[in-house]
C-alpha positions as CSV (number, residue, x, y, z in Angstrom):
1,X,52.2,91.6,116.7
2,X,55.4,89.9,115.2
3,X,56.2,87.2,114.1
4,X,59.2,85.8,112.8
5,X,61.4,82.8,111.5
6,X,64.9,82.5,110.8
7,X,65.5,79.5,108.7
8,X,69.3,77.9,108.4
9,X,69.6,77.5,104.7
10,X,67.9,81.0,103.7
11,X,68.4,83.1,106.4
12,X,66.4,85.3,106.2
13,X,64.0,87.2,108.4
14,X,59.8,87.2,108.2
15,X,58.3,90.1,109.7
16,X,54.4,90.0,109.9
17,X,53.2,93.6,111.3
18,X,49.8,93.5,112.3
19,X,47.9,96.5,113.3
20,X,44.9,95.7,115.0
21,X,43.9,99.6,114.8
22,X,43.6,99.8,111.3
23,X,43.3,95.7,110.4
24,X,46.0,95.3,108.2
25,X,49.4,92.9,108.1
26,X,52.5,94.0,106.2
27,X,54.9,91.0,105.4
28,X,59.3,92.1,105.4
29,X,61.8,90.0,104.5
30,X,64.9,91.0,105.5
31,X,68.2,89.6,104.3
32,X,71.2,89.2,106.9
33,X,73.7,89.4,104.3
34,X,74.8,86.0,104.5
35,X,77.3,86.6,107.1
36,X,75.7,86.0,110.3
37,X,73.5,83.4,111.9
38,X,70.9,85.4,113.7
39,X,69.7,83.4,117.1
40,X,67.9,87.0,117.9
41,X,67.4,90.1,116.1
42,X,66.8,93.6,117.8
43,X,62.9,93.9,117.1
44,X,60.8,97.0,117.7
45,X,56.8,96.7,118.4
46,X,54.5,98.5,118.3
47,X,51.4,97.7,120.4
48,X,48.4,100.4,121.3
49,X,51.1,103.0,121.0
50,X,53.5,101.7,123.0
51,X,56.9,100.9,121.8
52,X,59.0,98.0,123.5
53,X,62.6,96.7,122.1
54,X,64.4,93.6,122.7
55,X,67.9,93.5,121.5
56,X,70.3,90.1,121.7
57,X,73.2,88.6,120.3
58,X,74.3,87.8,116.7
59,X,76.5,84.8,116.1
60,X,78.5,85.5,113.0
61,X,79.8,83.3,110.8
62,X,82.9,82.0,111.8
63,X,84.3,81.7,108.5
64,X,84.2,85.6,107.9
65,X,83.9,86.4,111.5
66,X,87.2,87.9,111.7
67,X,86.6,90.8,109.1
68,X,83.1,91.9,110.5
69,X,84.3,92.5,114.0
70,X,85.6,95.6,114.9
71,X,89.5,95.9,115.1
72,X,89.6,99.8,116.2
73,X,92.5,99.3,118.4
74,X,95.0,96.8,117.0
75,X,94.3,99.0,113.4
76,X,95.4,101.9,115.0
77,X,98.6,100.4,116.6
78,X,99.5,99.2,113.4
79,X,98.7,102.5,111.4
80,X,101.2,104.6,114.6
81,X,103.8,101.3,113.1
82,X,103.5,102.5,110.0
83,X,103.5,106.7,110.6
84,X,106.9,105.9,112.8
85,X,108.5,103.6,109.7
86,X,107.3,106.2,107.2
87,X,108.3,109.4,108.9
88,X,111.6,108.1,110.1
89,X,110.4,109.5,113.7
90,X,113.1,107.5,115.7
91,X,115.8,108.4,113.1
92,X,115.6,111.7,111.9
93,X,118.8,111.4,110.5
94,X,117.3,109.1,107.0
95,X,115.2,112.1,106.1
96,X,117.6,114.9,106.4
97,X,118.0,114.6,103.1
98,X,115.0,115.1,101.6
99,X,113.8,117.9,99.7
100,X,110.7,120.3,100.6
101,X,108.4,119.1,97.8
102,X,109.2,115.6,98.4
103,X,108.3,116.2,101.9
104,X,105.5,117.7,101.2
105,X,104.4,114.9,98.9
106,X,104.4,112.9,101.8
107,X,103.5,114.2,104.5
108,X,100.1,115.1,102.1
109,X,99.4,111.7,101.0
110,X,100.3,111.0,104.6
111,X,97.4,113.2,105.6
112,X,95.1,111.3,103.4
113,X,96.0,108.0,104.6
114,X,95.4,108.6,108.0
115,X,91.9,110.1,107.2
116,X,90.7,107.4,105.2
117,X,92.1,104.8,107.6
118,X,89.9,106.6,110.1
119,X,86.5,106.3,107.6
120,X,87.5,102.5,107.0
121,X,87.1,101.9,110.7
122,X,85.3,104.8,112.4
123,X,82.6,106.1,109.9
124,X,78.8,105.9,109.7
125,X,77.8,102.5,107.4
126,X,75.6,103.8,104.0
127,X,72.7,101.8,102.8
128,X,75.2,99.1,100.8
129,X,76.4,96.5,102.4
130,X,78.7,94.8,99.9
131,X,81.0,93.4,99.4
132,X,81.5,95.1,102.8
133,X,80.7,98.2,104.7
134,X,84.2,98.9,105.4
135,X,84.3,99.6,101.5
136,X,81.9,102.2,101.1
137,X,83.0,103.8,104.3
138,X,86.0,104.2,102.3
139,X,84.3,106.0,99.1
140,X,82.7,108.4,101.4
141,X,86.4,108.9,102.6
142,X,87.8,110.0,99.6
143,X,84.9,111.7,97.8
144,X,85.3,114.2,100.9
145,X,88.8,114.5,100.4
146,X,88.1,115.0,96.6
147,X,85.6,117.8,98.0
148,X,88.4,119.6,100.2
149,X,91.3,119.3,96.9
150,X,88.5,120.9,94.7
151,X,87.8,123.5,97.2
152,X,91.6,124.5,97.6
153,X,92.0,124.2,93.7
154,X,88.9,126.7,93.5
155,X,90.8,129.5,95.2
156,X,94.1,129.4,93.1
157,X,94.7,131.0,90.1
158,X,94.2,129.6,86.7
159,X,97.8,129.5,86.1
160,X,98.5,128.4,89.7
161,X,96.2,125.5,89.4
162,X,97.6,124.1,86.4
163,X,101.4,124.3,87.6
164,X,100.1,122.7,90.9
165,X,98.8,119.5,88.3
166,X,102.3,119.2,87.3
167,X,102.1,117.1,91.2
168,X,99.6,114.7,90.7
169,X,100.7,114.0,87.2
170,X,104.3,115.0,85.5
171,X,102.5,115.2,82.0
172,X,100.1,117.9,83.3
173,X,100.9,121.5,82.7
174,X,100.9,121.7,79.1
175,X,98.4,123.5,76.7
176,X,96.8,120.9,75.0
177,X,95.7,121.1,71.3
178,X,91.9,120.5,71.2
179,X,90.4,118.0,68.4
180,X,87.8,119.2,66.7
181,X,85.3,116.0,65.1
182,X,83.1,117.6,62.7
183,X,86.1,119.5,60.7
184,X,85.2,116.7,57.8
185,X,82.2,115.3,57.9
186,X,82.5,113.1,54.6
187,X,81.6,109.4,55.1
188,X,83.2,108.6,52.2
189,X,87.3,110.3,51.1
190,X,87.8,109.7,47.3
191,X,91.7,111.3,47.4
192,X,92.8,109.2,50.5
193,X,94.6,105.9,48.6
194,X,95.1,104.0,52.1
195,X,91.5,104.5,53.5
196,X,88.7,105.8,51.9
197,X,86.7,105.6,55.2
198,X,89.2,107.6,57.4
199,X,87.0,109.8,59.0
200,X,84.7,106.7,60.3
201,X,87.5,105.0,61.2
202,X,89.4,107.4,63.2
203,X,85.6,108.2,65.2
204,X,85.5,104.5,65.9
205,X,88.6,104.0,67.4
206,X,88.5,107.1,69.5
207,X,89.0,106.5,73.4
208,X,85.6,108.2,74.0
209,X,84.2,105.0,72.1
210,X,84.8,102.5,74.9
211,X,83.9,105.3,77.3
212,X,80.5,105.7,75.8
213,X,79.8,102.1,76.2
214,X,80.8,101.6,79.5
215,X,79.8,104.9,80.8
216,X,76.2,104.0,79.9
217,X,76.3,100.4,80.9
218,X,77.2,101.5,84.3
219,X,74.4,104.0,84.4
220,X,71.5,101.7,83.3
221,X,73.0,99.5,86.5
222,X,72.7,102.7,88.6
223,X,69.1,104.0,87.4
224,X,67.3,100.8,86.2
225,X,65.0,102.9,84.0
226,X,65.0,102.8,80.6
227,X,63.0,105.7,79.6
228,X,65.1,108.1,81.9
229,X,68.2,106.6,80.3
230,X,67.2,107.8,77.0
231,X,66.6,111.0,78.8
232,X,70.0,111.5,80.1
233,X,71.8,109.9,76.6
234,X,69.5,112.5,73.6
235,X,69.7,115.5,76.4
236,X,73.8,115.1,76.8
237,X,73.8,115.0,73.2
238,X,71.9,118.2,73.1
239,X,74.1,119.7,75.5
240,X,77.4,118.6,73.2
241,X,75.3,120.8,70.3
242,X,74.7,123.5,73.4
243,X,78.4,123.9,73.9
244,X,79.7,123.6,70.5
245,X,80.8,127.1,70.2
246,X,83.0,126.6,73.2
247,X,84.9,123.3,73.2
248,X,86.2,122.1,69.8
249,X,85.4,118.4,71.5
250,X,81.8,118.9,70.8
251,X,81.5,119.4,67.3
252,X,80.8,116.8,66.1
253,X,79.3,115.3,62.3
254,X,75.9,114.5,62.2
255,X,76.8,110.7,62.0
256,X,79.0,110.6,64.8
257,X,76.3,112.0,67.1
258,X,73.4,110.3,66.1
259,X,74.2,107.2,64.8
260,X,77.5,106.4,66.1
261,X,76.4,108.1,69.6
262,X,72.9,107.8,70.2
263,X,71.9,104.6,68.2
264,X,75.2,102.6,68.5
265,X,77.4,103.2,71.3
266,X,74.4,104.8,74.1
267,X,72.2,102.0,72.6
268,X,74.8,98.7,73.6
269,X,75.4,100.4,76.8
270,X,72.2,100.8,77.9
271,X,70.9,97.7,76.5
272,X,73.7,95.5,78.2
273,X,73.3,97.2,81.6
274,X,69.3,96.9,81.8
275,X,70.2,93.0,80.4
276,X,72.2,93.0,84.1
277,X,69.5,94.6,85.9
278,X,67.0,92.0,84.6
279,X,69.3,89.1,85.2
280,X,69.7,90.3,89.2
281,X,65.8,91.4,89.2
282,X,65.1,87.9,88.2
283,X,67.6,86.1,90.9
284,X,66.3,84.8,94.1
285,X,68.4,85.7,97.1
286,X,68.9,83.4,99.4
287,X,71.8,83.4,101.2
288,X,73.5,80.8,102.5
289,X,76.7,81.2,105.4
290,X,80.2,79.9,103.6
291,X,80.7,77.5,106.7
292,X,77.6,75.7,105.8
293,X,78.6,75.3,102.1
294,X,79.1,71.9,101.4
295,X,82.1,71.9,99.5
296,X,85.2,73.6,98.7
297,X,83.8,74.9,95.2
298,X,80.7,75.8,96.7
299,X,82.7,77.9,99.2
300,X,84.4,79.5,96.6
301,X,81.3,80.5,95.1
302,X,79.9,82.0,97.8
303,X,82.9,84.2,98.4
304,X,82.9,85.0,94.8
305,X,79.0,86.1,95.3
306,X,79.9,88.2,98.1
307,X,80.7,90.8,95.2
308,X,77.1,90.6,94.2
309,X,74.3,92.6,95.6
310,X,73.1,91.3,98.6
311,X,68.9,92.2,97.5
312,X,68.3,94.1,93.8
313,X,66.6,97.4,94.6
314,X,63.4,98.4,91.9
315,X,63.8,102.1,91.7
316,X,60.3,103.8,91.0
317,X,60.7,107.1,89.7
318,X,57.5,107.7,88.0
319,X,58.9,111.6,87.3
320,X,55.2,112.1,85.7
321,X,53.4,111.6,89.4
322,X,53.3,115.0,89.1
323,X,55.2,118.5,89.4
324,X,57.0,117.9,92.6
325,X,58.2,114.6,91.3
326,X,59.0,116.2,88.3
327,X,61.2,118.6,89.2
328,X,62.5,115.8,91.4
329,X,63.7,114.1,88.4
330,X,64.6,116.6,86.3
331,X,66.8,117.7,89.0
332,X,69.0,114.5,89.3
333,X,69.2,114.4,85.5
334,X,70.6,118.0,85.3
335,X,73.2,117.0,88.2
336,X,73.9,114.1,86.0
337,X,74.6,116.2,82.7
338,X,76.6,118.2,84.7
339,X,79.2,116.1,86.0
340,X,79.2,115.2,82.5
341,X,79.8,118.5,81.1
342,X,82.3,119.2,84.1
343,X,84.5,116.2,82.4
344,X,85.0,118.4,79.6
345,X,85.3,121.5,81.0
346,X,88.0,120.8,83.7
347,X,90.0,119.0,81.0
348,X,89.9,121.9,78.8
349,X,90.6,124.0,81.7
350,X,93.4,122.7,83.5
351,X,95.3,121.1,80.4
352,X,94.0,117.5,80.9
353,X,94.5,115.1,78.4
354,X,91.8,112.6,77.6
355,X,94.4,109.4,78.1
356,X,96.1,110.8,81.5
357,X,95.1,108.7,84.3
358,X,93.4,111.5,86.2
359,X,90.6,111.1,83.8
360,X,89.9,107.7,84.1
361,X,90.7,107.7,88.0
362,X,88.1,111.0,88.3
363,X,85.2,108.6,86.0
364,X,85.7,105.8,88.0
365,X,85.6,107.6,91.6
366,X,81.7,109.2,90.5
367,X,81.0,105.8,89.3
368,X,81.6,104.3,92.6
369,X,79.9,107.4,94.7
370,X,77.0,107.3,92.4
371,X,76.2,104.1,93.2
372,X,74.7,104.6,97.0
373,X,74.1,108.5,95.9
374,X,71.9,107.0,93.3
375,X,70.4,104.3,95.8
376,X,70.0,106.8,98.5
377,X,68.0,109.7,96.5
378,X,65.3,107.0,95.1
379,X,64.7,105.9,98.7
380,X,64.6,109.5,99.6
381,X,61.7,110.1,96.8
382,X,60.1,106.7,98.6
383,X,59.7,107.7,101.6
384,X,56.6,109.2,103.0
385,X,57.7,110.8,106.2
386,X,56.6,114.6,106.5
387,X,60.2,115.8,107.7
388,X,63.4,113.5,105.9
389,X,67.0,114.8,104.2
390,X,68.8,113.7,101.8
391,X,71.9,110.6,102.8
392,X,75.1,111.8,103.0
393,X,76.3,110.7,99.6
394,X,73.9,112.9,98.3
395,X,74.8,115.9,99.8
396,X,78.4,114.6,99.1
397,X,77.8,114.1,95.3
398,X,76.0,117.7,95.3
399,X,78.9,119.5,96.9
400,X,81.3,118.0,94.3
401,X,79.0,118.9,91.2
402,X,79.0,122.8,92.3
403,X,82.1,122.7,93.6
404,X,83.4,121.6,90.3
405,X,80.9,123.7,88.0
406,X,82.5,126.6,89.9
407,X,85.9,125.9,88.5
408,X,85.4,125.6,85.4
409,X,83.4,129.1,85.6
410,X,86.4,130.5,87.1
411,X,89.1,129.2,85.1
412,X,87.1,129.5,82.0
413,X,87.3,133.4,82.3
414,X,88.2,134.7,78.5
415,X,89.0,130.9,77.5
416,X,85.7,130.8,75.3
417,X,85.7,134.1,72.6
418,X,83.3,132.5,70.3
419,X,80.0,134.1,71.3
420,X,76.6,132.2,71.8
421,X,74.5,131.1,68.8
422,X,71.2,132.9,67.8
423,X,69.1,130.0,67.2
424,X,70.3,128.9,70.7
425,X,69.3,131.9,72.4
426,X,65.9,131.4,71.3
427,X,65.7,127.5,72.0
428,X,66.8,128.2,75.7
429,X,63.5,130.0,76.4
430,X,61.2,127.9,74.7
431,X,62.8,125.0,76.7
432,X,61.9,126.6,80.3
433,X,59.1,127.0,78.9
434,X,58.1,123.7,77.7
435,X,59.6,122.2,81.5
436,X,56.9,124.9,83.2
437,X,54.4,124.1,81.1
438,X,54.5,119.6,81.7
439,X,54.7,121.0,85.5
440,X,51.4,123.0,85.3
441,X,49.8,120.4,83.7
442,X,50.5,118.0,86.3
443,X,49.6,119.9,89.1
444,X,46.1,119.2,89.1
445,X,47.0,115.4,89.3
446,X,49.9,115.3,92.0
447,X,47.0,117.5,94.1
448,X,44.5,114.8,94.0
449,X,47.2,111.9,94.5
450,X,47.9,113.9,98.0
451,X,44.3,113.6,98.8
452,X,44.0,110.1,98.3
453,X,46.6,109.6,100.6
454,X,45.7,111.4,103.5
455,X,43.8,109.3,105.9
């Protein structure tokens, strides 16, 4: 049996699933995203086996009616207005003139435009739904063109590759001098008359300050779990001492990465993004239509909330359930220190410097797909079914990791004489080790867990 009641100020829907085979109710509340005023909803029941559906009209909200309705047609019409005002189609004459690469250029970012334009409007919705579907139809859009453009860059030649940068950016193309951090470790410079504290003060205002900060606070948003944060932050860390031997970048003083790293700059970011997640755990959403605010400010408010989340998500990841959950976890935080090692690797590789825009643009984009990636895995580790796959952002975010790893295998051929450490040789082993034993000794528990579960 279900029941259910739509009020006009929460709007929000009350499922109460009965079961009279088993004797149990299950209470849903599920949001409508603020945007539409449900007379009916399209519910499924389930009675003695048998399933029945009836499906009805939605009334949307008039005041954002006109961007949730589908515009397939006009959108095209006006995207063919465009193609025919950008190629000069009707007067071939104007672009007679034009050289081969600048044609190139754009009829490329041509390409592009009309594929994204086709995700905007034509593409399968992903589990968020703000500030609008249309916007994360669009991520999916360009993380698989980013997919394609790594792919091509993947079968270049080193050489090739970093000549062809020279077109996304004009200040690509150029060896780069690497700087090493840990070439003077000395808190405290005696000979320097302007600054006796040099070497802190250059670390502090390095660029890769701010990115620590944010980088983190945008993770704890992302994973919610503070324990698995610390995770990610000491094991990158370890990886930077990993790697030493092969990007100057990584060598680091013993202050910068501990204290400066670990307790400062990993500590404020992951302390101010689990201070967000606890200020949107704590909210009650309720949302109301932006026609039925009562005033202009209120209106304004609400359309300044629709950049909110429309329900806060708590992620369970409980990686010590037992082995398969373990290597569950372990798994996403290896896919997450390597796309941060690939940062690294791809800017040593192609002659990338850490200010050029590509960097920031290439942060920003896996911020943005990791956010339904992220969303899409835990429900993925939720779910109970006997036969389920992965979302498509995680196949995505997947593809681009080991497409990208591969890279910077290949174009680090020869780039990296200095041969591997002996103490790190030996640390390797005891750490597979040390992974295969917390997995053994969680087996016995994730066995009787199944049990208690079966019916």
């Amino acid at each position: 049996m279900i029941l259910y009641d739509n009020t006009g100020q929460s709007h929000l829907l009350h499922l109460l699933i009965c079961s009279e085979e088993t004797e149990s109710c299950r209470f849903y509340a599920m949001e409508l995203n603020g945007h539409s005023r449900a007379r009916h909803k399209d519910l499924t029941t389930h009675q003695n086996g048998d399933v029945s559906t009836s499906s009805v009209e939605d009334e949307l909200d008039p005041w954002t009616a006109l961007a949730y309705k589908p515009h397939t047609i006009t959108m095209l019409l006006i995207g063919a207005c465009f193609l025919v005002w950008a190629s000069g189609a009707l007067d071939p004459e104007c672009s007679s003139g034009i050289d081969l690469v600048t044609s190139v250029k754009r009829g490329t970012w041509a390409m592009f435009a009309v594929f994204l334009a086709y995700c905007l409007l034509q593409a399968p919705s992903t589990v968020l739904v703000r500030p609008h579907p249309a916007i994360w139809r669009l991520v999916h859009g360009i993380a698989v063109i980013y997919l394609v453009a790594l792919t091509f860059l993947l079968f270049q030649r080193r050489d090739d590759a970093r000549e062809f940068m020279k077109y996304l950016h004009p200040d690509l193309g150029v060896e780069l001098p690497e700087r090493s951090y840990g070439a003077d470790c000395r808190i405290y410079v005696p000979e320097n008359p302007t600054n006796r504290f040099k070497n802190v003060y250059e670390t502090l205002f390095d660029e890769f300050v701010l990115a620590h900060i944010l980088g983190w606070w945008g993770k704890a948003i992302m994973i919610r779990n503070q324990p698995l944060l610390w995770v990610l932050s000491i094991g990158f860390e370890l990886m930077e001492l990993t790697f030493r031997h092969m990007l100057p970048n990584f060598n680091e003083c013993w202050w910068d990465s501990i204290i400066l790293d670990i307790l400062i700059c990993n500590w404020f970011g992951i302390w101010a993004g689990m201070r967000t997640v606890r200020y949107f755990d704590g909210r009650t959403y309720e949302w109301v239509c932006v026609s039925q605010q009562p005033n202009l400010i209120g209106k304004v408010k609400r359309t300044l909330g629709q950049f909110t989340p429309a329900q806060w998500d708590k992620d369970e990841w409980h990686p010590l359930l037992g082995p398969l959950r373990f290597i569950q976890v372990l798994s996403l935080c290896i896919i997450f220190l390597t796309v941060e090692l690939n940062t690294f690797f791809l800017k040593f590789c192609l002659w990338i410097p850490p200010r050029n825009p590509l960097i920031v643009w290439r942060l920003v984009f896996w911020w943005l797909i990791a956010i339904p990636t992220i969303r899409e895995y835990n429900s993925y580790l939720q779910d109970r079914k006997p036969e389920k796959k992965v979302g498509t952002f995680c196949w995505l975010s997947l593809g681009i990791c080991i497409v990208e790893l591969l890279i910077c295998i290949k174009f680090g051929h020869g780039l990296f004489p200095n041969p591997m450490p002996k103490w790190l040789g030996k640390a390797l082993p005891k750490s597979l080790c040390l992974s295969a034993a917390t997995t053994t000794y969680h087996w016995p528990k994730d066995r009787t867990n199944g049990k208690q579960k079966k019916p």
